[in-house]
VEXDREN-2710 file (C-alpha; in Angstrom, 1 decimal):
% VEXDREN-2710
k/r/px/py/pz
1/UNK/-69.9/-46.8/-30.9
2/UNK/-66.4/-46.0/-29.2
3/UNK/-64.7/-46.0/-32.6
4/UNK/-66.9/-43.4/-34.2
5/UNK/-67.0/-40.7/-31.1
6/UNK/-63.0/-41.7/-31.1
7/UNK/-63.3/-40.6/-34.9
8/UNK/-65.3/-37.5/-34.3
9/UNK/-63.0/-36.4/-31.5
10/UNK/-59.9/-36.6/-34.1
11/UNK/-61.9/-34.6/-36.8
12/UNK/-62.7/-31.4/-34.4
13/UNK/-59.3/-31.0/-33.2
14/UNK/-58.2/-31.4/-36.8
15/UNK/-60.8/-28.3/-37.8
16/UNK/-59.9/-26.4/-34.8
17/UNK/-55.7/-26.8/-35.7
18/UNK/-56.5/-25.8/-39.4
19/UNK/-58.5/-22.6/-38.1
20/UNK/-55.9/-21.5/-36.1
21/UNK/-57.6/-21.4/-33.3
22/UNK/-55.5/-23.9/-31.8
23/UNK/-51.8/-23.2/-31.6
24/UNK/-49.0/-25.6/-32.7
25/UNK/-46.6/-24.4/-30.3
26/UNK/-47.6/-24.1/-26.3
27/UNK/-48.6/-20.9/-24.9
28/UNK/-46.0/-18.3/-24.2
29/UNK/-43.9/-19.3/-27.1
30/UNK/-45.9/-18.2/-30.2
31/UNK/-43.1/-16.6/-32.5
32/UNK/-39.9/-18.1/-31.0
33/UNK/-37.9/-16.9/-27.6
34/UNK/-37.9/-13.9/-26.7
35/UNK/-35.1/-11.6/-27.4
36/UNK/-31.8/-11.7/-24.7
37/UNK/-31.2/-8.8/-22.8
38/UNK/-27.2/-7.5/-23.6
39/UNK/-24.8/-4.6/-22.9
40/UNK/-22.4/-3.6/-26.0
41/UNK/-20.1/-1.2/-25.7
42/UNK/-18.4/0.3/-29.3
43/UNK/-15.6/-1.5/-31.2
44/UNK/-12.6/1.1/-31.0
45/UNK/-9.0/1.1/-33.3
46/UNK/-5.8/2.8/-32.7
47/UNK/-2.4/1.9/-30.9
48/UNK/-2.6/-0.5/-27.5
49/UNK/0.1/-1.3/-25.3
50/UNK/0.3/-5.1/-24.5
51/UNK/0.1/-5.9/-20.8
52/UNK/0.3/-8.7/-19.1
53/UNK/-1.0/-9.6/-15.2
54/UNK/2.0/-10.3/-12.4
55/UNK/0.7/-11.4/-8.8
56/UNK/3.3/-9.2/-6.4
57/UNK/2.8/-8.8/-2.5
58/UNK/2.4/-6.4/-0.4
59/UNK/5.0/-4.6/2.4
60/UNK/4.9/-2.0/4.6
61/UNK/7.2/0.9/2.8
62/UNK/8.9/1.8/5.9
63/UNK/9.4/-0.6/9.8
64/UNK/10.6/0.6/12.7
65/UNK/12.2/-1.3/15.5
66/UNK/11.8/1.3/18.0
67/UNK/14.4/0.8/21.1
68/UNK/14.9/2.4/24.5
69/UNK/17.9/5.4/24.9
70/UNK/18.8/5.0/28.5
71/UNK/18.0/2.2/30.6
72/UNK/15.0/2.2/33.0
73/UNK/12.0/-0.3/34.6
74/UNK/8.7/0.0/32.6
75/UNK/6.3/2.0/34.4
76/UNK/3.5/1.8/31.7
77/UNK/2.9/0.5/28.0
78/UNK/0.5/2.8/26.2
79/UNK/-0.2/0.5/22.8
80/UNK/-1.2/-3.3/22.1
81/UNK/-0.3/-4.6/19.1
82/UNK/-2.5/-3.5/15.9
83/UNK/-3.1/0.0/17.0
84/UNK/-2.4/3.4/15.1
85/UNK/-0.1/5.6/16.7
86/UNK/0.3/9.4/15.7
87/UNK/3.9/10.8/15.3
88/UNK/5.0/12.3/18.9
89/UNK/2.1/9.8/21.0
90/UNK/3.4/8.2/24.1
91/UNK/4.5/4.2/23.7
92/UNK/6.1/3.2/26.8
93/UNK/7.3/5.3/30.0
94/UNK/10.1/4.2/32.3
95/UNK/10.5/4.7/36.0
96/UNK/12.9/7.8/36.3
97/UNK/13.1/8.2/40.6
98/UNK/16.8/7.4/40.4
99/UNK/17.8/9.9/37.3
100/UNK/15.5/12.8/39.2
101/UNK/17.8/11.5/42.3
102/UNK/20.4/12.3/40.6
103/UNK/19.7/15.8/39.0
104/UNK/19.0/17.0/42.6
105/UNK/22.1/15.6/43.4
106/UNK/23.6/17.5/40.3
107/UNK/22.2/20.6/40.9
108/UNK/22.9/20.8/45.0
109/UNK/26.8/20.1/43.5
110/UNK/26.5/23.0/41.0
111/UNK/25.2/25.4/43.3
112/UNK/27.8/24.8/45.9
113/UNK/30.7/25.2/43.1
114/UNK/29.2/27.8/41.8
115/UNK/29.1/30.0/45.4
116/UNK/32.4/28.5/45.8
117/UNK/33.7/30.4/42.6
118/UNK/32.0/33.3/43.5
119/UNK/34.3/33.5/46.8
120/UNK/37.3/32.8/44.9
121/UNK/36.8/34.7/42.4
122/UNK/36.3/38.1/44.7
123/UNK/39.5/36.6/46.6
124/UNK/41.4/36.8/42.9
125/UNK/40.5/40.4/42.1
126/UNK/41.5/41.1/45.6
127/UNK/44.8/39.1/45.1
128/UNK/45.2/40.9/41.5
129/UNK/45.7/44.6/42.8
130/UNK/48.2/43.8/45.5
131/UNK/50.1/41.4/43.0
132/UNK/49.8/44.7/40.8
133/UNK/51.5/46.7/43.7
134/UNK/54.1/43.8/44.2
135/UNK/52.9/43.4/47.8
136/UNK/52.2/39.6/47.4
137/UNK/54.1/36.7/45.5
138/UNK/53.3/36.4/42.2
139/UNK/52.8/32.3/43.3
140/UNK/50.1/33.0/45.5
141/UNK/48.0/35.4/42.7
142/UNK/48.9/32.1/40.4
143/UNK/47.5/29.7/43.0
144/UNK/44.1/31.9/43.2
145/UNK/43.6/32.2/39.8
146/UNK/44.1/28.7/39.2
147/UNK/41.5/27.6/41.9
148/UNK/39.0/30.1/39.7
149/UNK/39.6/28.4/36.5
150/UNK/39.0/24.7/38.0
151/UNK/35.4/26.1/39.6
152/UNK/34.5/27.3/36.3
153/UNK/35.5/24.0/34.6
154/UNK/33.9/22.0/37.6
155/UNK/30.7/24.4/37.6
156/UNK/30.4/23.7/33.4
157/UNK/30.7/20.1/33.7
158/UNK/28.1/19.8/36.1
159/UNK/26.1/21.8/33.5
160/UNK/26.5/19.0/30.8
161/UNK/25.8/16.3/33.9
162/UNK/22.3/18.1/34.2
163/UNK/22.0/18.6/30.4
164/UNK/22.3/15.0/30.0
165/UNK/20.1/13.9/32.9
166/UNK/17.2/16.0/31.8
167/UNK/17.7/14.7/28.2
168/UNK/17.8/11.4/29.5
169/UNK/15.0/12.2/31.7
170/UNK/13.0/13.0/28.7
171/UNK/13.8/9.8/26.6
172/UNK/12.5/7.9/29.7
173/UNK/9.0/8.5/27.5
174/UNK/9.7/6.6/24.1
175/UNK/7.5/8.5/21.6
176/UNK/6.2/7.4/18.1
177/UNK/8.3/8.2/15.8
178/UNK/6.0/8.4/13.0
179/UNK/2.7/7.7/12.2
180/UNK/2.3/4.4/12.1
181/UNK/0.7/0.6/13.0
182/UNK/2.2/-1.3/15.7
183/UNK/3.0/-4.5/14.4
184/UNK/4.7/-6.1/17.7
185/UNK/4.8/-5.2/21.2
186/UNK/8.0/-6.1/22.8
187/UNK/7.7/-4.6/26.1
188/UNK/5.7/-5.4/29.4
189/UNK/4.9/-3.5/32.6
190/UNK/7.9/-3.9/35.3
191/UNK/10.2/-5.4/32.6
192/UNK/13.8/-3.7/32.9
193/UNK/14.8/-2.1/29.8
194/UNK/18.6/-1.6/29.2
195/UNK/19.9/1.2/26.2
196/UNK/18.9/-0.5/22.7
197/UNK/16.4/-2.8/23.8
198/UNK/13.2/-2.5/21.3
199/UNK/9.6/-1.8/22.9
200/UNK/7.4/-2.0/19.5
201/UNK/7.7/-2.3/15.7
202/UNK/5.5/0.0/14.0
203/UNK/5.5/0.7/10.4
204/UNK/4.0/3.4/8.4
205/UNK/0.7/2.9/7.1
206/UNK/0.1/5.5/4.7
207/UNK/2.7/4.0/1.8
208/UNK/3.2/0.3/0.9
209/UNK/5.3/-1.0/-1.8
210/UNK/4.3/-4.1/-3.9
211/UNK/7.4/-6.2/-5.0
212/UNK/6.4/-8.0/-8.4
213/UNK/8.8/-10.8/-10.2
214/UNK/9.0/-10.4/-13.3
215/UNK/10.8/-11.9/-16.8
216/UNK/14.0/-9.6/-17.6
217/UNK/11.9/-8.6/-21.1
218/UNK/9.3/-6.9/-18.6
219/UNK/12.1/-5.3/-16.4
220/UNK/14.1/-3.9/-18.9
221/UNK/10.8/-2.0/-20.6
222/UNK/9.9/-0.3/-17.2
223/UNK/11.2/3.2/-16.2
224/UNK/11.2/4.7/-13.1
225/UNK/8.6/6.9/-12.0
226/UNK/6.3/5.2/-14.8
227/UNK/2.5/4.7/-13.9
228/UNK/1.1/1.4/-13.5
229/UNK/-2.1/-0.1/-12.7
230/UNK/-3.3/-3.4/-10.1
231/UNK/-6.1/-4.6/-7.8
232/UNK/-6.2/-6.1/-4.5
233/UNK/-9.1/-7.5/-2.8
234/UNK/-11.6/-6.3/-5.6
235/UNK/-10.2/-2.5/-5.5
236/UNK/-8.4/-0.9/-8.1
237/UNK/-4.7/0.5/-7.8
238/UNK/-2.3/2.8/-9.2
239/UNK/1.4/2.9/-8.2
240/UNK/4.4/4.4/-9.8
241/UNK/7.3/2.1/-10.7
242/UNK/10.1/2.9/-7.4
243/UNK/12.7/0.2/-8.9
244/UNK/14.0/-2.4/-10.8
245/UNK/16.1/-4.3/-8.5
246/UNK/19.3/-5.2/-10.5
247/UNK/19.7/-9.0/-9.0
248/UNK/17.7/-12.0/-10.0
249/UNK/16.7/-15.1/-9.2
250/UNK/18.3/-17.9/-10.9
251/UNK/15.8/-20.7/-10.8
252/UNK/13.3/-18.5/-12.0
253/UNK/15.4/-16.0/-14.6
254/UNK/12.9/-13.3/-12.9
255/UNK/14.1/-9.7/-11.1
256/UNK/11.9/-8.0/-8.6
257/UNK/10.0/-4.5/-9.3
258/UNK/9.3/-2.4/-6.5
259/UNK/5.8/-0.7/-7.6
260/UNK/5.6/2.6/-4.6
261/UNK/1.4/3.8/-3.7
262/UNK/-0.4/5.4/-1.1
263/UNK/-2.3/3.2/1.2
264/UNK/-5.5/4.3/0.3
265/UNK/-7.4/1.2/0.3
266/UNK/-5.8/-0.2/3.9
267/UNK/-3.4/-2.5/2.0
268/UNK/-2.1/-4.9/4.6
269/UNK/1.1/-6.6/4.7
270/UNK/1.6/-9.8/2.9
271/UNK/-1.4/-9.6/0.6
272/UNK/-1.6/-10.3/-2.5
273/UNK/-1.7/-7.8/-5.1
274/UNK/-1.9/-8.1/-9.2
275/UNK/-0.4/-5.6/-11.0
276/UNK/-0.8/-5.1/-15.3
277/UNK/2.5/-4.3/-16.3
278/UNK/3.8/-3.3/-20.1
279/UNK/5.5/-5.7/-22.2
280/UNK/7.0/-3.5/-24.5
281/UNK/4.6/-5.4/-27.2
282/UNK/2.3/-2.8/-29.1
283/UNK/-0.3/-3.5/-31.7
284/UNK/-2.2/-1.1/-33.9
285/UNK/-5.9/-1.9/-35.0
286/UNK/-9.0/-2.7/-33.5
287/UNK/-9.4/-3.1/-29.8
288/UNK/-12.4/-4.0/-27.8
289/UNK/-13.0/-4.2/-24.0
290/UNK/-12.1/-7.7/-22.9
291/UNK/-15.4/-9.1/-21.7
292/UNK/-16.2/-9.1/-25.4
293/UNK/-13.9/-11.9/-26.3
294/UNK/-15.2/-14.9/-25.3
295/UNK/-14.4/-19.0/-25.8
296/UNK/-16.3/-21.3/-28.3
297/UNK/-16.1/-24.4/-30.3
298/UNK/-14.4/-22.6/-33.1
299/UNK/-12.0/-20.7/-30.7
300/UNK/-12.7/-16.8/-29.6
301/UNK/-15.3/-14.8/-31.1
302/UNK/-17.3/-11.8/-30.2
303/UNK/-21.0/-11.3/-30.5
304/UNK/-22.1/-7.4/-32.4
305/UNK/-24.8/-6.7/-32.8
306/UNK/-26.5/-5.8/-36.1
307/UNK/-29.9/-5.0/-37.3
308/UNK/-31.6/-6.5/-34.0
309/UNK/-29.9/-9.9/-33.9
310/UNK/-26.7/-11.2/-32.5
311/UNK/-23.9/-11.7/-35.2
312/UNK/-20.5/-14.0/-34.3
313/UNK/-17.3/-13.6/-35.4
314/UNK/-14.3/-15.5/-35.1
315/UNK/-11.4/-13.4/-33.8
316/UNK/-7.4/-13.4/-33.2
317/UNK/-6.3/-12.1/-30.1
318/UNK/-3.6/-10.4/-30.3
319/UNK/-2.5/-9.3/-27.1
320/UNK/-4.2/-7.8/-23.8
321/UNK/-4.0/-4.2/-21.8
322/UNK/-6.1/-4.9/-18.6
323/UNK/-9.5/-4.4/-19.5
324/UNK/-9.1/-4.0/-23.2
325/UNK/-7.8/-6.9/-26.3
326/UNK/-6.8/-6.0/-29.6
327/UNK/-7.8/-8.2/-31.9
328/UNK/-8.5/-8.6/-35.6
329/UNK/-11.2/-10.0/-37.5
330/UNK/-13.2/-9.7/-40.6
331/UNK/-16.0/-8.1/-41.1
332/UNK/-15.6/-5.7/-38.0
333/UNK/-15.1/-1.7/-38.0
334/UNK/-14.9/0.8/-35.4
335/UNK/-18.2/1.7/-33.8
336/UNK/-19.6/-1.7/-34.3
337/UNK/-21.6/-2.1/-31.1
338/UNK/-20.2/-5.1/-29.2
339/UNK/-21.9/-7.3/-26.5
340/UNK/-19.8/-7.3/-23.1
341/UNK/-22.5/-8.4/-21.0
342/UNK/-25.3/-11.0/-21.7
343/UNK/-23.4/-13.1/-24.6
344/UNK/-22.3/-16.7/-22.3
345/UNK/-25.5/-18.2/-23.8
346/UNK/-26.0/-15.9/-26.9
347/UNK/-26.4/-17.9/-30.5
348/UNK/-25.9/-16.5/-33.4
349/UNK/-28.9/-14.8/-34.8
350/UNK/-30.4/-14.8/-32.1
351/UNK/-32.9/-11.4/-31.4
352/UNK/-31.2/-9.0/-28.6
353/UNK/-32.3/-6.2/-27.0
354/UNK/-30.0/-3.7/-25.8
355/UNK/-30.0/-2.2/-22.5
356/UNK/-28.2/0.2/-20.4
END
């Protein structure tokens, strides 16, 4: 009894299969997987410059020890470390009762030199017309006029005294000297400051250079002033070459470039920074961007796609400019569409569909 339903079972399923109306595959699958979702971007030919990626480091293009002119207690520090200063702000200003002492002092001395030369010198255009009329010794119109001539040199130096009190009066508030970051406080309130001694270094933000090692091959192909391209912390750069610094290092046969570009990303000191320099190499053919090129069993290859379906081919790299490799291969012309998003699990044949 069992056998023969069993039986029956096997011979409707059968009938059903045959009639199509059930499938052989499961559902979701009928006619194979559906096509992969890709970007391309067009195969391109002409002449590319080779470059290759150098990891350099950032610097500050310009630090400034700032230092103290005259000597003087700290009265107040107007930074902390890490702040932006403005050319001309205030960073530290010094106690100055003794120098504004002392210009008082100058003064009250100038003035009573200067009434003192005023008497004298009435007294030696006196003495002048009797010396004229030979009624006095020519010694005593000499003695006169030589008391004149000291006040006048006594009253001028205690010009220059002031001069240079209320100059020194002034540097008693040490400015910014440009604008710049404040990498180090080196002053604190009621410290005693003598001439020299530094209160901050600050260093200008707006320009940093990036100092690169690289092989005397590299070097020797760069010019100065010559445009170059990098990235730092996922944002792209672009510097002009500053220098080729003419002294290597031994172990490493390498010579440093000094790549100059404005700070517009907040470069900070000490990061690291890869630059795509020229080799000198140049090849002439096809070039595609280099996402295309990817690893496989059978070495690179690139994915185009042609009539709906994904086609590989095997390629030869021949050298790389940042974002773009020239290559060559068979079977590939420019304006080939080429898959440079979308191919890591791509086969070939397989159906694509192309999308923005």
């Amino acid at each position: 009894m069992h056998g023969r339903l069993l039986v029956c079972i096997l011979a409707a399923m059968f009938w059903f299969w045959s009639a199509g109306i059930v499938s052989a595959q499961p559902p979701g699958q009928q006619g194979g997987p559906p096509p992969a979702v890709v970007v391309v971007a067009s195969v391109a030919s002409g002449e590319m410059v080779e470059e290759r990626e150098f990891v350099g480091t950032a610097y500050f293009q310009e630090t400034s020890l700032v230092a103290s002119e005259v000597s003087g207690r700290v009265l107040e520090v107007h930074f902390e470390q890490g702040d932006r200063v403005r050319r001309g702000d205030k960073l530290v200003t010094m106690d100055g009762v003794l120098k504004s002492k002392d210009l008082l002092s100058r003064r009250a001395q100038r003035e009573e030199v200067l009434a003192e030369l005023s008497r004298v010198s009435r007294e030696l255009d006196r003495m002048q017309r009797l010396y004229e009329q030979n009624t006095v010794a020519e010694q005593e119109y000499e003695k006169v006029k030589f008391l004149a001539s000291a006040l006048e040199r006594r009253a001028e130096s205690l010009a220059a005294d002031i001069s240079r009190i209320q100059e020194e009066l002034r540097m008693l508030v040490i400015l910014a000297p440009f604008d710049g970051v404040v990498l180090s406080r080196k002053s604190n309130l009621g410290e005693w400051l003598s001439s020299g001694s530094p209160v901050a270094e600050l260093a200008r933000y707006d320009v940093v250079d990036i100092l690169v090692n690289v092989p005397v091959d590299v070097a020797l192909g760069l010019e100065l002033g010559q445009v170059v391209r990098g990235s730092a912390a996922g944002r792209e750069l672009e510097g002009r070459v500053q220098a080729v610094v003419p002294r290597g290092d031994v172990g490493s046969r390498t010579f440093p470039v000094k790549v100059r570009l404005p700070n517009e990303h907040g470069l900070l000191e000490g990061m690291e920074v890869r630059m795509y320099l020229p080799t000198g190499q140049r090849h002439e053919g096809l070039t595609v961007p280099r996402d295309a090129v990817v690893p496989s069993p059978m070495g690179q290859v690139i994915f185009l796609v042609r009539e709906g379906q994904a086609k590989m081919v095997p390629v030869t790299v021949l050298g790389f400019a940042r974002d773009t490799a020239g290559i060559e291969a068979q079977d590939v012309a420019p304006g080939d569409q080429v898959v440079v998003k979308g191919q890591e699990r791509l086969r070939d044949g397989q159906p694509v569909r192309v999308v923005e």
